[in-house]
C-alpha positions in Angstrom: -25.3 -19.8 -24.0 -27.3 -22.5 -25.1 -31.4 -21.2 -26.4 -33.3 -21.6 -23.7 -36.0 -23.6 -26.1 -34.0 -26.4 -27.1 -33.2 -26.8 -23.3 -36.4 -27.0 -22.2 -37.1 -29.4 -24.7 -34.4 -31.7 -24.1 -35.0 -32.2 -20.6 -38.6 -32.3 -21.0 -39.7 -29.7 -18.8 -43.6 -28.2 -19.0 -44.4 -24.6 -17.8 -47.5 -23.0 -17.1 -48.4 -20.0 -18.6 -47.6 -16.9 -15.8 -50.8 -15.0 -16.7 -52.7 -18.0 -17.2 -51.5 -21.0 -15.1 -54.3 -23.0 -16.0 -52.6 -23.5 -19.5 -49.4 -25.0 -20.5 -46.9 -22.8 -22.2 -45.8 -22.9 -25.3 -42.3 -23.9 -25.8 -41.2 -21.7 -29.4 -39.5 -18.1 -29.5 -43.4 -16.8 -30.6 -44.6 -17.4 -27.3 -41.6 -16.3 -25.2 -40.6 -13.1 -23.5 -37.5 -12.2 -21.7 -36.8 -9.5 -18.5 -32.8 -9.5 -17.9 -31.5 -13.1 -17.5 -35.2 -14.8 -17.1 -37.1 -16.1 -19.6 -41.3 -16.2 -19.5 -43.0 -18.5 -21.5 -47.1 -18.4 -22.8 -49.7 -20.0 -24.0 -50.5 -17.2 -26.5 -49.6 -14.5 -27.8 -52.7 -12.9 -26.5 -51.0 -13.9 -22.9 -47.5 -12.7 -24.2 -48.6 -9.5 -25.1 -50.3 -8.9 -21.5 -47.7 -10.0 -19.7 -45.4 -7.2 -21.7 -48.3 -4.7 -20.7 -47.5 -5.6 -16.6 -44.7 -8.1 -16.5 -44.5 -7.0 -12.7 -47.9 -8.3 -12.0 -46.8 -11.7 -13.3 -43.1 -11.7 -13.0 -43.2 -12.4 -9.1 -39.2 -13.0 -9.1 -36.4 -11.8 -11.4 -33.2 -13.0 -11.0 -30.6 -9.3 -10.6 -28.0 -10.5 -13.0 -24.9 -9.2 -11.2 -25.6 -11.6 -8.2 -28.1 -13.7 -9.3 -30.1 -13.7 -6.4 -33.9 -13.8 -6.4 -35.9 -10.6 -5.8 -39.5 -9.0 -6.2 -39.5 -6.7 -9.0 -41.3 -3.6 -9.3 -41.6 -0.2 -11.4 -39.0 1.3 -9.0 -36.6 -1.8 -9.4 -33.4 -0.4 -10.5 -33.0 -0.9 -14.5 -30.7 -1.0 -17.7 -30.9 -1.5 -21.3 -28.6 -3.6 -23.1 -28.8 -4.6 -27.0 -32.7 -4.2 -26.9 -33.2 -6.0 -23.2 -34.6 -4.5 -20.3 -32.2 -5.4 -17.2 -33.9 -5.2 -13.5 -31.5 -5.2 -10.6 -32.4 -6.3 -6.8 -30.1 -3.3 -5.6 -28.7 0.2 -6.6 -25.5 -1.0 -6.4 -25.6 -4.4 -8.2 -27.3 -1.9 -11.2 -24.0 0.5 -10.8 -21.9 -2.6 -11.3 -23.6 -3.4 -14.2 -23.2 -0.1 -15.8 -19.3 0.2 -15.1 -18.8 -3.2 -17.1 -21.9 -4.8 -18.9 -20.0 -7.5 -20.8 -18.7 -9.0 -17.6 -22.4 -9.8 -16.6 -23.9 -10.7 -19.7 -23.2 -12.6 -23.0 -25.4 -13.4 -25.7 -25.2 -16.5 -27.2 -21.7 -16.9 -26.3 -20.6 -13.4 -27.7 -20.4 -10.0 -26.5 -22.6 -7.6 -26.2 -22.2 -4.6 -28.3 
C-alpha cells in the first residue's frame, strides 16, 4: 500500500480541513487521522484532536472495508479493532466477515496484519 501522503502529493491534490473547511489541510502524518480504510486530513492539530473527540460529526462517509461501499457512520455503526485501528462497518454482516478473516480485508503497508 502506498502512504497515503506521498500520494496526495504526487498527484497534487488539496483538502480542506473536515472540521474547518475554510482551511487547507495539511498534507504530513502530524496532521492526519485514520477511521478503517479512510484517511482525514487537518489543518491543525487543534483540528485533529477534535475531530478524534467526534469523528462522526465530521466523518460524514466511511468507506465499510469488506465492500467498500460508502455509508453514514454513527456510534451504533458496527465496529472492530485491528493493530491499533478502529474499523466501522456499513452492515452487521460485512463486520462478521471481517471478524472470521481480517487479513483478507486489510493489509498494512503491503504486509499482514498481526
Amino acid at each position: 500500500m502506498q502512504d497515503p501522503d506521498d500520494f496526495l502529493k504526487a498527484q497534487a491534490i488539496a483538502l480542506r480541513d473536515p472540521v474547518d473547511p475554510s482551511r487547507p489541510a495539511v498534507i504530513d502524518v502530524a496532521h492526519r487521522a485514520r477511521i478503517g480504510n479512510d484517511w482525514f486530513y487537518f489543518a491543525s492539530r487543534e483540528t485533529r484532536e477534535a475531530f478524534l473527540r467526534e469523528p462522526f460529526r465530521y466523518a460524514t462517509l466511511l468507506s465499510d472495508p469488506v465492500d467498500h461501499a460508502r455509508f453514514k457512520p454513527s456510534k451504533d455503526s458496527p465496529k472492530a479493532q485491528r493493530a491499533g485501528i478502529e474499523f466501522r462497518f456499513g452492515s452487521k454482516a460485512t463486520r462478521a466477515a471481517f471478524a472470521a478473516a481480517p487479513d483478507s480485508f486489510y493489509h498494512a503497508r503491503g504486509q499482514m496484519l498481526p
